[in-house]
N, C-alpha and C positions, 0 to 999 in steps of 0.2 A: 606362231602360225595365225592366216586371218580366223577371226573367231573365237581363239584363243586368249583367258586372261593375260597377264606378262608373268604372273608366276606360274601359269603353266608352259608359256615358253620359256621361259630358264629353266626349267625342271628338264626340257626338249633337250638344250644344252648345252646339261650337262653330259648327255652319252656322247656327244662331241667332245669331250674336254677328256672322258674316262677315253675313249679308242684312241686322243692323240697317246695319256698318258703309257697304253697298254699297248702301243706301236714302237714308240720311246723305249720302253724298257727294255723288249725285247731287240729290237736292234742296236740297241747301244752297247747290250753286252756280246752280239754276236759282230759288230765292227771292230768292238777294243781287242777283243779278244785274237781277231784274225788277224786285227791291224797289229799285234806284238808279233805273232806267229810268224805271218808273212810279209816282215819286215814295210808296211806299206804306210808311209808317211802321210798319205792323206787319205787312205780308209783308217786310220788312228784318227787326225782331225776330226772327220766327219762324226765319228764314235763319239766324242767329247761332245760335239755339237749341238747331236742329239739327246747328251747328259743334259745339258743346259735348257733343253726343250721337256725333258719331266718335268724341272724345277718349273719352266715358264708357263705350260701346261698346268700344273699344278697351280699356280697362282689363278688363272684364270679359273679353276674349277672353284678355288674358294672364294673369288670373286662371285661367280654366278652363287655359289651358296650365301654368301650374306646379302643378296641383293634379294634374294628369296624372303629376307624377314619384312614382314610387316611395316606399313608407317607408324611412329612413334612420336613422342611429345618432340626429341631434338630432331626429329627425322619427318615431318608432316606429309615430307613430298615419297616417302617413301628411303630404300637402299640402294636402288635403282645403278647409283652409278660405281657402287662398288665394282661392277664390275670392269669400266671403264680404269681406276685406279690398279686394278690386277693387269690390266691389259697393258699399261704403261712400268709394271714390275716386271713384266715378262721380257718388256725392250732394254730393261738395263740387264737383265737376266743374260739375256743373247750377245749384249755389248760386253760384257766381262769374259764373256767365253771367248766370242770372235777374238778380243783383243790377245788371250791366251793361245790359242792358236796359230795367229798370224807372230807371236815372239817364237813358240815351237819352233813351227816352220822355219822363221828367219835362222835360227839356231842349226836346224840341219842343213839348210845352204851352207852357210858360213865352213859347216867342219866339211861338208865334200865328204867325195870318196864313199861315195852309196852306193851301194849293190842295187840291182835291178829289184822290185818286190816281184811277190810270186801273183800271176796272171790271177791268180783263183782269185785274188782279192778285187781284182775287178766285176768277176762276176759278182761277188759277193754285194759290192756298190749298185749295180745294176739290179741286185733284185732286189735290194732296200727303195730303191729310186720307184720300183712299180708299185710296192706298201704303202709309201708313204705317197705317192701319185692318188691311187684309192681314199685314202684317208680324208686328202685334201679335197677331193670332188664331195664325200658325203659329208665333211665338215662344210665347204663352201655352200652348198645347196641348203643344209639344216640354219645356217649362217644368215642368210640369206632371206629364209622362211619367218624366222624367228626376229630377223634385224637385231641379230645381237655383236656389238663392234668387237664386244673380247671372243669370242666365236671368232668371227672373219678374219682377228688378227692370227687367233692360233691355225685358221687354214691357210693363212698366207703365210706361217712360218713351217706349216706341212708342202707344199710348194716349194719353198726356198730351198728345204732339204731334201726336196727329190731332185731339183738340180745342184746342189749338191753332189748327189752322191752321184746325178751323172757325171759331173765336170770331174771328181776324184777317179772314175773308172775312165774315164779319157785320158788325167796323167797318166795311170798308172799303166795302159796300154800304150801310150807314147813312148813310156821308159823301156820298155823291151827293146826298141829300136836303137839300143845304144846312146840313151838321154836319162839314165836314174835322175839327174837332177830335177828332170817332168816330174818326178812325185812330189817331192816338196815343192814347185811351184805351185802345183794343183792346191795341196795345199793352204797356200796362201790365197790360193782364189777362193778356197772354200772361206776361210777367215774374212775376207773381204765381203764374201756375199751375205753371211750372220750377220757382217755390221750394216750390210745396208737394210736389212728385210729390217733388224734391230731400231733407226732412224726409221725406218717408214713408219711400224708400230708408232714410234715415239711422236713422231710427226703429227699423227692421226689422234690418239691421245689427247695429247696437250689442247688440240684445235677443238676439241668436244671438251676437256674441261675447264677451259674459255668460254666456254658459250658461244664457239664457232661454229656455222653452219654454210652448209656450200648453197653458193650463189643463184646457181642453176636449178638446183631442189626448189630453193627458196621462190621459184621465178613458179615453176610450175604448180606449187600449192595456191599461189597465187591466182593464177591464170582457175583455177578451180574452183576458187571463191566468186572471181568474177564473173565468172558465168551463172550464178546460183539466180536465179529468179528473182528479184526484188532488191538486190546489191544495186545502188546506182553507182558506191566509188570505194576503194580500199583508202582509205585514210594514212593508215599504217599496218604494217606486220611485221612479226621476230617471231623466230622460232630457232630453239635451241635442244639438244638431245641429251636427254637424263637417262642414262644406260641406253635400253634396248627401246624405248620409247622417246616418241619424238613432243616437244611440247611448244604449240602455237597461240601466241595472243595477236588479235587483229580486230582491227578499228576498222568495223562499216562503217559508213553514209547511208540510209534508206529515206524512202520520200518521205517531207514530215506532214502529212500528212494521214500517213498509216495509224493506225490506234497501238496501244503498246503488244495487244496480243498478236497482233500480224507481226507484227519486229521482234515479236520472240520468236515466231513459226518461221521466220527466216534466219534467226540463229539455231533451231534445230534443224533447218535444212541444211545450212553447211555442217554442221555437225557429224550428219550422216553421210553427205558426202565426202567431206576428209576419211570420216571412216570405211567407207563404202569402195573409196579408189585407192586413198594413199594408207589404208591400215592405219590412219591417227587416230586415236579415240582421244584424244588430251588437249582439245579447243576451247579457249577462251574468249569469248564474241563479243565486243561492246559496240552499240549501235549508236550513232550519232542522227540527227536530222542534217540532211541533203540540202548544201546550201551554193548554188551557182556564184563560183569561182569570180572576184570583178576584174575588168580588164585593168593589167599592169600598165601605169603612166608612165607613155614615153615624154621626150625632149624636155625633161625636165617640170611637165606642169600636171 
């Protein structure tokens, strides 16, 4: 949150990461369980799904816990991106289910001859889909607040499985219509949507621990420097994201004229302003003297 250190927003969270884990447990044993009862091939799916989402859940929790220690002699910059690392355990977490699911599935196509599941397990789909709906709004908002990527990753895996569980109570009301094989399609749609939400995480991940950052952010922080009072040119800038904090080096130009105390008091004005607009506290400012660009020789001379 603004104003907040970064270890008291990961401390933020983590009650995001304990409500995914304590939405999980409890639906997951009340989908498997109904999913055997009432014979219902994709509230079973969905069950397992959300097995996979403790474990994934869980990693990001202990991601945010060791991002919580201290800088250290191997660690200067901090633990910062542990959580970032959890958040990419979580996507293969998701891709070994989805993959399990979608072989299930296939399996019950293949043998036929499925009875219709019993209605109830749709409702049942349907009120997992409103829990986990909730979950997702106060993990994305806390997410959000906090700018923590293994946070947003597990609200976009709370999302994923409320559609989920809607797309499973859509087979499963299909199949009454004289179509059982609508459950296990469903299904496989549920399987396929794990592996995508699983690829987004992963996607997102790896691009931050690359040292990738999007183009567009990068244009605007930009554009914030240049307005600061006594900037005459950005030289250069990179910025790259170490867990929930973002971290920028950028190369002024100011008149060389200025004495060095003014060229610092225009490094702490950007300073504050990064902080002030985009929540960056982690600016690194070198000042060059301002020297008119000469004109590029054409036709050769």
């Amino acid at each position: 949150m603004p104003g907040l250190d970064p270890y008291q927003n990961i401390r933020a969270g983590e009650r995001g990461a304990w409500a995914s884990i304590a939405s999980y447990l409890l639906l997951s044993g009340i989908k498997l369980a109904a999913g055997y009862v009432l014979s219902s091939s994709a509230l079973t799916a969905d069950g397992y799904n959300n097995l996979s989402d403790i474990a994934a859940s869980a990693a990001v929790l202990i991601g945010l816990r060791i991002s919580r220690k201290p800088p250290d002699k191997d660690h200067p910059y901090g633990h910062f991106r542990a959580e970032t690392i959890a958040a990419l355990i979580a996507s293969f977490i998701m891709a070994m289910v989805g993959l399990q699911v979608l072989i299930d599935a296939g399996r019950s196509i293949i043998a036929g001859d499925r009875a219709a599941p019993d209605p109830a397990s749709a409702w049942i789909a349907l009120a997992a889909a409103l829990v986990m709906l909730i979950v997702y709004v106060y993990n994305r908002r806390l997410a959000a607040r906090i700018r923590s990527q293994a946070l947003m990753a597990a609200a976009k895996d709370n999302l994923s499985d409320a559609l989920v569980s809607v797309g499973a109570a859509a087979g499963i009301f299909g199949s009454q219509f004289g179509m059982p094989w609508l459950d296990p399609v469903a299904a496989v749609v549920v399987g396929l949507l794990i592996l995508k939400t699983a690829w987004g995480i992963f996607c997102s991940s790896t691009h931050t621990l690359t040292d990738g950052f999007d183009e567009k952010e990068l244009k605007t922080l930009r554009g914030t420097i240049e307005r600061t009072k006594g900037v005459r040119r950005i030289k250069d800038i990179k910025a790259r994201i170490h867990g929930s904090n973002v971290l920028i080096d950028v190369i002024i130009q100011v008149d060389p004229e200025l004495s060095l105390i003014e060229s610092h008091q225009i490094s702490d004005e950007i300073e504050r302003r990064m902080e002030r607009r985009h929540n960056i506290a982690n600016v690194h400012v070198h000042v060059e003297p301002y020297e008119e660009s000469r004109s590029p020789q054409t036709n050769g001379t």
